[in-house]
C-alpha positions as CSV (number, residue, x, y, z in Angstrom):
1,X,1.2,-8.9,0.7
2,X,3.8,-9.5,3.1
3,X,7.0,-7.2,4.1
4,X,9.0,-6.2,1.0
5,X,7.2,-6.7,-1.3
6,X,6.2,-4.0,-4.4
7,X,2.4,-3.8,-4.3
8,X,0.3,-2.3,-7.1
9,X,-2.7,-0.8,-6.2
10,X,-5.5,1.7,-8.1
11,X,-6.3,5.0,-5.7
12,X,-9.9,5.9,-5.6
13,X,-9.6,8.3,-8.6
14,X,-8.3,5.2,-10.5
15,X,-4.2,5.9,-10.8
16,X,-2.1,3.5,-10.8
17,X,0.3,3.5,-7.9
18,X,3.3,0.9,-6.7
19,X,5.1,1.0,-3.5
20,X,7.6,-1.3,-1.2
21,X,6.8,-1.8,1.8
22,X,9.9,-1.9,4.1
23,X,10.9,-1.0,7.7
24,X,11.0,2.5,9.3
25,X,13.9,3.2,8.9
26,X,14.7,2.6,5.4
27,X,10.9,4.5,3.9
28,X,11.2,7.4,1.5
29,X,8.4,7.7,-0.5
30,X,10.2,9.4,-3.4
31,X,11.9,5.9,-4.0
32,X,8.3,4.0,-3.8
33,X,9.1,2.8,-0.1
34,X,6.1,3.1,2.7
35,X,6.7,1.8,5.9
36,X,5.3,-1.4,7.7
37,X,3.3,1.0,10.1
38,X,1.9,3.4,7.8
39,X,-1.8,3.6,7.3
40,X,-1.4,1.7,3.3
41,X,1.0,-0.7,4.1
42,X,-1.2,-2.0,7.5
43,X,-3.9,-2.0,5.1
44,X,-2.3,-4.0,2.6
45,X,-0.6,-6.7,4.8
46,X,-2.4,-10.4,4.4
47,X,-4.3,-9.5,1.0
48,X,-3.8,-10.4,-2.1
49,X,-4.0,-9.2,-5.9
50,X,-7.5,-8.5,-6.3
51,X,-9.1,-7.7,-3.2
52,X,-10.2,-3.9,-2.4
53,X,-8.9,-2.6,1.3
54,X,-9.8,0.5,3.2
55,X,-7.0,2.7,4.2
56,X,-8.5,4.9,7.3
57,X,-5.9,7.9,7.8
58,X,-6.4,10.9,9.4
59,X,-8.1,12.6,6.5
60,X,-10.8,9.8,6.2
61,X,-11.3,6.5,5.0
62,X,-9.8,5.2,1.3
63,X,-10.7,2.2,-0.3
64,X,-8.1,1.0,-3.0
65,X,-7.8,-2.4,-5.1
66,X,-4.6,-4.1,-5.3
67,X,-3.7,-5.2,-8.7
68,X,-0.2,-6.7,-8.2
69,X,2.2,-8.0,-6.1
70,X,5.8,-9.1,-6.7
């Protein structure tokens, strides 16, 4: 996972979910777009399609497996 790219991932209740990542200025989630810093995207960054990551966020921790990346 590297910046810009659309990463598919399951949530811990199993739902699929895709997002972009992309700079600060340009996130909106109701487009799919997270940005670099946010808790997901740092998660995400350096993996690859297969490997489960823990998000920490202030709520707690969140594991998630990514499933694609384009």
């Amino acid at each position: 996972v590297c910046f810009g790219a659309r990463v598919t991932y399951l949530d811990e209740d199993d739902r699929p979910q895709t997002v972009r990542i992309v700079g600060c200025d340009e996130a909106d989630l109701s487009r799919g777009e997270i940005s670099i810093v946010s808790p997901v995207a740092r998660a995400l960054m350096g993996r690859t399609a297969g490997q489960e990551v823990e998000v920490r966020t202030p709520e707690g921790v969140k594991d998630i497996l990514i499933q694609a990346i384009e």
